[in-house]
N, C-alpha and C positions, 0 to 999 in steps of 0.2 A: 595703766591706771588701775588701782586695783579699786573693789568698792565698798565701801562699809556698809558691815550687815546689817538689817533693820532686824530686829528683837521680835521674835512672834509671840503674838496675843493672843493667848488660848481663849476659846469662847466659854461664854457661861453654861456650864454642865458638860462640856468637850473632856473625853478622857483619851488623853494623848497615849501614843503608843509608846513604850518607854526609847525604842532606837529613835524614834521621831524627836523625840523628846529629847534626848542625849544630843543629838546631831545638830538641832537649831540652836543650843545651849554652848557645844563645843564648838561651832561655828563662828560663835561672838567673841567667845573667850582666845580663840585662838586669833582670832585678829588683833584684840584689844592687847596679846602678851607681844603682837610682832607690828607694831603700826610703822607705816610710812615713815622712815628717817633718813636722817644721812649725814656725816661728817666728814669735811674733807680738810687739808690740811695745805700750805705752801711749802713745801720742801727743795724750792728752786730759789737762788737770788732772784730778785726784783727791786729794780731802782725806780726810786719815787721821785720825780724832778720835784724842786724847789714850788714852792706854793701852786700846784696841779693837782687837784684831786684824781686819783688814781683808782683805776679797780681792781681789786687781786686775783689774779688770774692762777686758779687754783690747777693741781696738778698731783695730787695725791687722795685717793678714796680712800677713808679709812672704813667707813660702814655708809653700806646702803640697800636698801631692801626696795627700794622702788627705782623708776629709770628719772632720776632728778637732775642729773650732772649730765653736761654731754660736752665729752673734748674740743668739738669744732665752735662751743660758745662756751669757754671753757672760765668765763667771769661770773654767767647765770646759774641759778640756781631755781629750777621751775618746777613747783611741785605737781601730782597728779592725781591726785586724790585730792578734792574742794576738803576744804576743814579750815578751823583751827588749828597754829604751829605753836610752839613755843622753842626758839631761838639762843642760840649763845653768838657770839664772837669775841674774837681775841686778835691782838696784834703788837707787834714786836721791832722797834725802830733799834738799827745801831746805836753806838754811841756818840753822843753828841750836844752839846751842851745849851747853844743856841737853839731858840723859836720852840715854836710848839710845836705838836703832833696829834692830828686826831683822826677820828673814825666815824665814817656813816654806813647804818643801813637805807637801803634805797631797794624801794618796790616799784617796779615799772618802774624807773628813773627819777622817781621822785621820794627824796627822802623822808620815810616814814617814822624811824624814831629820832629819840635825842641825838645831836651829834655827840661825842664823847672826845672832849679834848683833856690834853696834858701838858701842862708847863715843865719844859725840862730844864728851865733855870731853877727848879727847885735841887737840883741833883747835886752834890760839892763837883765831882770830877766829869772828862771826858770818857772815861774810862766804867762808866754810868751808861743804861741804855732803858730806853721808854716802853712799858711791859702794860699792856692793860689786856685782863684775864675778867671772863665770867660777868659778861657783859649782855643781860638778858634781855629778851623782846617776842612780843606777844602778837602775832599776827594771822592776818584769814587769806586762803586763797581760793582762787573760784574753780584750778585743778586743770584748767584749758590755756588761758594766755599769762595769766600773773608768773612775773619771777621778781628775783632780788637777789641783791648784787652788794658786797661788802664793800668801802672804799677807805681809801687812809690819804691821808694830808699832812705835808710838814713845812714850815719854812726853816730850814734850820740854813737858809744860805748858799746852799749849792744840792744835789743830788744826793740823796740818801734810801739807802738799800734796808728791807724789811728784814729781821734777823731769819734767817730757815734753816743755819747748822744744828741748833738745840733743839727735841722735840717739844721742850716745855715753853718752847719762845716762838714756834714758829706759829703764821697766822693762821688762825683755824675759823671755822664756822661749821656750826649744825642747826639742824631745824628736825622736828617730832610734834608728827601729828597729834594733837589734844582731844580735839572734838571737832562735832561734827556743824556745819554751816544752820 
């Protein structure tokens, strides 16, 4: 966990030493240029059974500067540092022209933002696939037990697989500390 630095308040008529003074300055800035993130990416099939809400079980780190992710829970996503995040995700159904498809964030197991659904009988063909990109969310954690967890849902009628051959399709998510609790 790493900790965000509190800003020193020089007293009134204190005359700071200029290394003193340089060091509690670069101290903040250097955290603020490198805060707690992380984006990971699905770059494996995953089949979504018919109306199951599912979680995506991620399996590629693309950046991460704090210990967020950990393989053996490899669905969570648990920050370590308490703050404010602010959030993307994205996801990516084959092709397929029945039912919908959609997407929850879920904190502790209970879903925190909007769900994000998508009609794919709006598409003309089969040959059409369900993309939803830059899907933003603003949320706090307390750095000890809170996590969250991406989820997708389709009925499209039988088993359907998240796309993860394209990197511009495949399900991602990130999260970047903001501020502080």
């Amino acid at each position: 966990m790493s900790t965000v630095p509190d800003p020193y308040t020089w007293l009134d008529k204190e005359i700071p030493d200029f290394r003193d003074m340089k060091s509690r300055i670069d101290d903040v800035l250097t955290w603020l240029n490198n805060p707690p993130m992380i984006r990971l990416r699905k770059t494996t099939a995953q089949s979504i059974p018919n109306t199951t809400t599912t979680a995506v079980i991620w399996d590629y780190v693309e950046v991460e500067t704090e210990n967020m992710w950990d393989a053996t829970a490899p669905t969570r996503i648990k920050p370590q540092t308490p703050g404010w995040y602010v959030g993307n995700a994205g996801y990516s159904f084959s092709a397929n022209t029945s039912g919908y498809r959609e997407m929850s964030v879920l904190k502790n197991g209970v879903t925190t933002c909007a769900v994000i659904r998508t009609k794919n009988k709006a598409y003309a063909d089969s040959g059409e696939t369900v993309v939803s990109r830059g899907n933003l969310f603003l949320e706090q954690f307390n750095g000890t037990t809170d996590y969250i967890e991406q989820h997708v849902w389709q009925n499209s009628g039988g088993a359907l697989s998240v796309i993860s051959d394209v990197v511009e399709r495949q399900p991602d998510f990130s999260l970047t500390w903001v501020a502080p609790l």
